[in-house]
C-alpha positions in Angstrom: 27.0 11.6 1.4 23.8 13.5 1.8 21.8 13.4 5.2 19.1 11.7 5.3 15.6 13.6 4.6 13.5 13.4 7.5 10.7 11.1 5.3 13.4 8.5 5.6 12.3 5.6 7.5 15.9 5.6 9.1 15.4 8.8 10.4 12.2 8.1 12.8 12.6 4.5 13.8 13.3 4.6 17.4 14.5 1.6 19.3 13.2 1.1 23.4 15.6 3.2 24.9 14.3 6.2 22.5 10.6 5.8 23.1 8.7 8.5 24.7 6.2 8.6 27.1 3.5 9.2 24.1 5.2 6.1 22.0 4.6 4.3 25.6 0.9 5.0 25.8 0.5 4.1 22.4 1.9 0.6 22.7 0.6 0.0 25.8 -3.5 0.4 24.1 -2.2 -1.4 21.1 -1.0 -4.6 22.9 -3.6 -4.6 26.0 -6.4 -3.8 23.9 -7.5 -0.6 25.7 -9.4 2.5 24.9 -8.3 5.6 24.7 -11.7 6.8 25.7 -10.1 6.1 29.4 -7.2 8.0 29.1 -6.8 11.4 31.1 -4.1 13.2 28.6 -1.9 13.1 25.9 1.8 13.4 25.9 2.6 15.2 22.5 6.0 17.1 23.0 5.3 19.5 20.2 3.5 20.5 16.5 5.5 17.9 14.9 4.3 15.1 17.0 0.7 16.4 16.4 1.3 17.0 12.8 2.3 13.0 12.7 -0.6 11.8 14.8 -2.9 13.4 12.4 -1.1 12.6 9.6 -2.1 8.8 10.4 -5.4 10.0 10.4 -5.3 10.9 6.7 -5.7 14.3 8.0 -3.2 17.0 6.1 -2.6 20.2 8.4 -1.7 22.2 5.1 -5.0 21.3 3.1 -8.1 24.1 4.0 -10.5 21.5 3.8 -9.0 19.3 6.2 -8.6 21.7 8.6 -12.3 23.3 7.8 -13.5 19.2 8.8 -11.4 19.3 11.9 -13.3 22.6 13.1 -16.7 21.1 12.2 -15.9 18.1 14.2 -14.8 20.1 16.9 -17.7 22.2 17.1 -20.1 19.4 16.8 -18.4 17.8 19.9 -18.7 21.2 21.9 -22.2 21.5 21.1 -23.0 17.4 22.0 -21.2 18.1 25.5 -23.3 21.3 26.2 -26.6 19.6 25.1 -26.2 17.0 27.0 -24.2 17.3 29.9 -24.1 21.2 29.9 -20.4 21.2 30.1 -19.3 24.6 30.2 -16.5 24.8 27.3 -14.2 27.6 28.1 -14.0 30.7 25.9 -10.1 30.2 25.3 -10.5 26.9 23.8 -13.4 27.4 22.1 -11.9 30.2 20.3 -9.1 28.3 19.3 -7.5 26.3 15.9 -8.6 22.6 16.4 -5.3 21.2 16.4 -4.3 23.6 19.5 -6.9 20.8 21.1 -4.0 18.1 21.0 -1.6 20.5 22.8 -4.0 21.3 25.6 -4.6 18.2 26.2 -0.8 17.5 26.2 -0.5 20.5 29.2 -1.7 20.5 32.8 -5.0 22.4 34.3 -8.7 23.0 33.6 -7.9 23.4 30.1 -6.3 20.1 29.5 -9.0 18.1 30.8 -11.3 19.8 28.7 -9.7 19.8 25.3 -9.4 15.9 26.4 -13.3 15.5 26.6 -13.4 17.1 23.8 -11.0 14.8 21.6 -12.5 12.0 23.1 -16.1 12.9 21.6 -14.1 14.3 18.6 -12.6 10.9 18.1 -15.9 9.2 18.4 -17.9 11.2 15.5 -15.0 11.2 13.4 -15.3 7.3 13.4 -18.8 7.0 13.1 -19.1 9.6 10.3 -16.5 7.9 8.2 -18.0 4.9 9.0 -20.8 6.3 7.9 -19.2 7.6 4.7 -17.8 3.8 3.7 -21.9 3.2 3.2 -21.9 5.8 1.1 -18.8 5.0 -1.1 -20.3 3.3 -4.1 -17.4 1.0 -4.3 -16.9 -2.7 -4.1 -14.9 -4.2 -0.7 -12.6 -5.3 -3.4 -11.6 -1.9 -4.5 -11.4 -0.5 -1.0 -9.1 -3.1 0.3 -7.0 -2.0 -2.8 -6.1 1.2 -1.4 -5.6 -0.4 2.2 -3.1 -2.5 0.4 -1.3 0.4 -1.4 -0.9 2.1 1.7 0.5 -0.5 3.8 2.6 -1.6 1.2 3.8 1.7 1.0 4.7 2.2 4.4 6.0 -1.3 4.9 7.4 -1.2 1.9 9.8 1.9 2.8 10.8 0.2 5.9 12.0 -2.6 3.7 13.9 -0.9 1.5 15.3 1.5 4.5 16.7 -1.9 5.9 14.7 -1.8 8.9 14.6 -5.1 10.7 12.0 -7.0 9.1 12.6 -10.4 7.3 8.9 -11.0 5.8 6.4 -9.0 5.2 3.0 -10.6 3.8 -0.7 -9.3 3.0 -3.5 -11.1 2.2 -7.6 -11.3 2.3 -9.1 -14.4 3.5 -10.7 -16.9 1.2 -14.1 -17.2 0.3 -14.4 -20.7 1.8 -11.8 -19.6 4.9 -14.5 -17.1 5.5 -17.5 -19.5 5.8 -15.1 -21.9 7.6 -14.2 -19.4 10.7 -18.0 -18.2 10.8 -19.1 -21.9 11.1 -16.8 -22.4 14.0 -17.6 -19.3 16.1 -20.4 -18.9 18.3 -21.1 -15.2 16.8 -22.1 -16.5 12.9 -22.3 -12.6 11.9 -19.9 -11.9 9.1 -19.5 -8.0 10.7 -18.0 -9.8 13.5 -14.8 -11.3 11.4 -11.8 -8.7 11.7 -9.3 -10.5 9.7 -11.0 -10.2 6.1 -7.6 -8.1 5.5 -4.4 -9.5 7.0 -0.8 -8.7 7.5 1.8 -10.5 9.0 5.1 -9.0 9.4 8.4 -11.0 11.0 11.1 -9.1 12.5 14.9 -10.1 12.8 14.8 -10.5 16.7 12.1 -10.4 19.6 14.1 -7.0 20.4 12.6 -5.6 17.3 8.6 -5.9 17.9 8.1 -3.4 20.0 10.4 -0.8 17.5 8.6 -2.0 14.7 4.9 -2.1 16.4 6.0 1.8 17.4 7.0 3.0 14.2 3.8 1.5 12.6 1.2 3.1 15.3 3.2 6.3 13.9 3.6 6.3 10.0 0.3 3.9 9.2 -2.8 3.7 11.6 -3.5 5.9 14.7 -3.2 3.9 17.7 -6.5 5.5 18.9 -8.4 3.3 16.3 -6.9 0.1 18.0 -9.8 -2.2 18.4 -10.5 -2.6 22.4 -10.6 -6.5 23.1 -9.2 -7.2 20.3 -5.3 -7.9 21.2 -3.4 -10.8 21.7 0.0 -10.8 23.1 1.7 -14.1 24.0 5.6 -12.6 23.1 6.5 -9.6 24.6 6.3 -8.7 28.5 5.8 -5.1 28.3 6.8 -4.2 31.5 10.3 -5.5 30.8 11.3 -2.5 29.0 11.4 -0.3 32.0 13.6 -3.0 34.1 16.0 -2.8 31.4 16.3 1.1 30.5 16.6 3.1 33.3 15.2 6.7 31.4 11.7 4.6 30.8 11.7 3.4 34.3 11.4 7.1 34.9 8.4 7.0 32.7 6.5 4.2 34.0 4.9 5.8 36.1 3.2 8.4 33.8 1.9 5.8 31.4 -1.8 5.8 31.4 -3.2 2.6 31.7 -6.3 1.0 34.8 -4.7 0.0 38.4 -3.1 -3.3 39.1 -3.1 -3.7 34.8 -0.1 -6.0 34.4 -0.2 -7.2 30.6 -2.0 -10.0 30.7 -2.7 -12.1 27.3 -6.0 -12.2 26.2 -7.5 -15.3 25.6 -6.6 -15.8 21.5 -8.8 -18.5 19.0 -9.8 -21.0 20.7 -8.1 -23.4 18.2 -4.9 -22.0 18.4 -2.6 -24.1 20.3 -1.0 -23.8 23.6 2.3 -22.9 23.0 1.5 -20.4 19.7 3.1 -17.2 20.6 2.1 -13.7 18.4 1.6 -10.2 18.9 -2.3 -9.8 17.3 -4.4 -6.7 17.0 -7.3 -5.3 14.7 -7.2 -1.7 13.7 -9.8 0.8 12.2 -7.2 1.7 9.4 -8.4 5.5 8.1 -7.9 5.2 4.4 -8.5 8.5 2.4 -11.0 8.6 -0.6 -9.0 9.6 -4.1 -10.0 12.7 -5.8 -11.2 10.4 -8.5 -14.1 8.8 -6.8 -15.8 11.9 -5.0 -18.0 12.4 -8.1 -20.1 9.1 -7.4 -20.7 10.4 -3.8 -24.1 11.8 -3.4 -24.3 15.3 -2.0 -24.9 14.1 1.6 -21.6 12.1 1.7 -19.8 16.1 1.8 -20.6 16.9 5.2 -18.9 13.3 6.4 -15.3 14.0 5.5 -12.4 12.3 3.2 -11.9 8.9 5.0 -13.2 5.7 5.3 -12.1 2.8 8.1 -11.4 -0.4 7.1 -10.7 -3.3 9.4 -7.2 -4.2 9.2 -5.7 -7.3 10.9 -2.0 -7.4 12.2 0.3 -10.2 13.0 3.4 -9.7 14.6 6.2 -12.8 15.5 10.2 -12.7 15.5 11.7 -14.8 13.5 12.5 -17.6 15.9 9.2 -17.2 17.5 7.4 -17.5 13.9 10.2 -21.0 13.5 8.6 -22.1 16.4 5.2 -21.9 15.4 5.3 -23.8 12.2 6.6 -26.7 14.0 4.5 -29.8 15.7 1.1 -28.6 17.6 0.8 -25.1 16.9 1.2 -25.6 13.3 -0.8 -24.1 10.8 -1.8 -27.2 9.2 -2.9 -28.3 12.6 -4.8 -25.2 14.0 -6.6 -25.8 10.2 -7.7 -29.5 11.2 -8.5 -28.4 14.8 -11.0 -25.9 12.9 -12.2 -27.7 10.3 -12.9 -30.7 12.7 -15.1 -28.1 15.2 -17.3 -26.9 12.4 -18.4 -30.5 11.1 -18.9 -31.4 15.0 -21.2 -28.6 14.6 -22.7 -28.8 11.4 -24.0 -32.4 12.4 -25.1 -32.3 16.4 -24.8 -28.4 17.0 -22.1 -26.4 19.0 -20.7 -27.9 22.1 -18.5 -25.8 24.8 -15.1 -26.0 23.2 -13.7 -26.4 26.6 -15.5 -30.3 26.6 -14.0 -31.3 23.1 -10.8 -29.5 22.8 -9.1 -32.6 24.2 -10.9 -34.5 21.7 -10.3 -32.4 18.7 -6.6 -32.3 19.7 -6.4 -36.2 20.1 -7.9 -36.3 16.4 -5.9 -33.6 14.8 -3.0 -35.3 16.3 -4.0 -38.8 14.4 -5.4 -36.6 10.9 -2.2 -34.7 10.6 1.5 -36.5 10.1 3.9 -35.4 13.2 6.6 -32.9 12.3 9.6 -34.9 12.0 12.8 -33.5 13.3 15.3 -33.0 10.3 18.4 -34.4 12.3 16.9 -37.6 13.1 18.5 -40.0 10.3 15.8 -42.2 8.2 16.6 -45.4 9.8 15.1 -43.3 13.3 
């Protein structure tokens, strides 16, 4: 039987006791919620590490224009840091390839600290220019979730077929109506501020597979730099665990990059979701490359602003038992529905109300409103 090529999912899943101390920082900004703009290094072990990182970034090291938008970026960060802090950049790494920026930063001494300020305001102009570009992209949403779509299914997809452990995988864009509904019932009625206009949920065989299959995604599909800070949810997985139970990590844990006394705390989740709903939730920035087909409708200005656009990307993450649990009595979906819906006509008719002051109420209504799960092994005369 022939190996394996290395673009075989197989090949690059790594389970807990395989993660290194860069897959460690990653998960830990994914599921907190953090910025990387407070980070003090990276911990890339070599080009091939790099080469994936920027890969996720729609950003090929073997195409020249790429590479020619990676140095532009990188000067324009230089020259922002001189003008306005007159940081002096030294001459080595000035001098250097762009990507050598990703392994100085991944070193020790004056020179890692500066290529770090300088990926950090690298990271931030990329964004903003590609968000910038996504004006310019005469294109409907419709279209542009399209190629979202194609490549998550494409990653996802190969992890399917490789027989990676996930039992569901499902992608979907809210509803006209769900749309208004969820504005209605927040206290922010700005449709900029809805994250979850593109959805996927993804169930894995066991809770021992989230973290795995969170990894390998912040890998082959979205940069876990363009995590959305405050955005995560994490009501499954005690982080921490990890290092109790695999002795190489506990090594690590130390290392890993994160504010003092940070513990992995859940953040508070919708306010209609019930008590005891448990999911692994964050929002990404997904990079999504423009095809060659569509860069004769940009106007001339759009050249200067790169290949990629970001598009808001919502991921839900449950095991299987856990997502069993969550379809049953209170934190139902069909119940976290009637818990909204009843919230925006309370508002529609007298105005919004602290949710803290009717949440017993809306519960005691949604519990009358929707039938109680009934257990299967009860018999009919019960």
């Amino acid at each position: 039987m022939a190996e394996p090529s290395s673009n075989d999912p197989l090949v690059d899943f790594r389970r807990a006791a395989d993660f290194t101390l860069a897959d460690l920082d990653s998960l830990r900004v994914i599921l907190r919620g953090g910025s990387v703009i407070d980070w003090h290094r990276l911990n890339f072990r070599d080009s091939a590490d790099i080469a994936e990182f920027l890969a996720s970034h729609e950003i090929d090291l073997d195409d020249p224009d790429d590479v020619d938008r990676m140095e532009d970026v990188k000067s324009e960060a230089i020259d922002y840091l001189r003008r306005n802090f007159d940081y002096p950049v030294p001459g080595s790494i000035e001098s250097s390839p762009a990507v050598e920026l990703f392994r100085f930063a991944s070193s020790r001494g004056h020179k890692q600290v500066c290529a770090c300020m300088i990926l950090k305001v690298m990271h931030i102009i990329h964004h903003l220019q590609g968000r910038e570009l996504a004006f310019m992209f005469p294109v409907s949403d419709q279209e542009i979730f399209r190629l979202v779509e194609e490549k998550v299914y494409r990653v996802v997809g190969g992890m399917l077929t490789s027989g990676l452990p996930i039992v569901e995988f499902l992608g979907g864009r809210k509803q006209r109506d769900s749309l208004y509904t969820k504005l209605l019932s927040k206290r922010e009625t700005i449709a900029a501020q809805i994250y979850d206009k593109l959805r996927f949920r993804i169930v894995t065989r066991t809770r021992d597979d989230l973290l795995p299959v969170v990894s390998y995604l912040s890998r082959k599909l979205f940069p876990f730099n363009y995590a959305i800070p405050g955005e995560s949810t994490n009501t499954i997985l005690d982080f921490d665990r990890i290092f109790e139970e695999h002795e190489r990590l506990r090594e690590l844990s130390p290392l890993i990059q994160g504010l003092p006394g940070d513990k992995s705390k859940p953040l508070p989740d919708n306010v209609f979701s019930a008590k005891n709903y448990r999911v692994v939730h964050f929002v990404v920035d997904l990079p999504v490359r423009i095809p060659d087909k569509f860069l004769d409708v940009l106007p001339p200005a759009a050249a200067a602003l790169g290949r990629v656009v970001f598009v808001l990307v919502e991921f839900q993450i449950v095991d299987q038992v856990t997502d069993q649990l969550n379809e049953t009595g209170d934190a139902s979906h069909a119940r976290y529905k009637e818990r909204q819906r009843i919230a925006v006509m309370d508002r529609l008719r007298m105005g919004f109300r602290e949710h803290a002051a009717v949440r017993a109420q809306m519960d005691e209504q949604t519990a009358e409103r929707v039938a109680p799960e009934r257990d299967p092994a009860l018999s009919e005369e019960e």
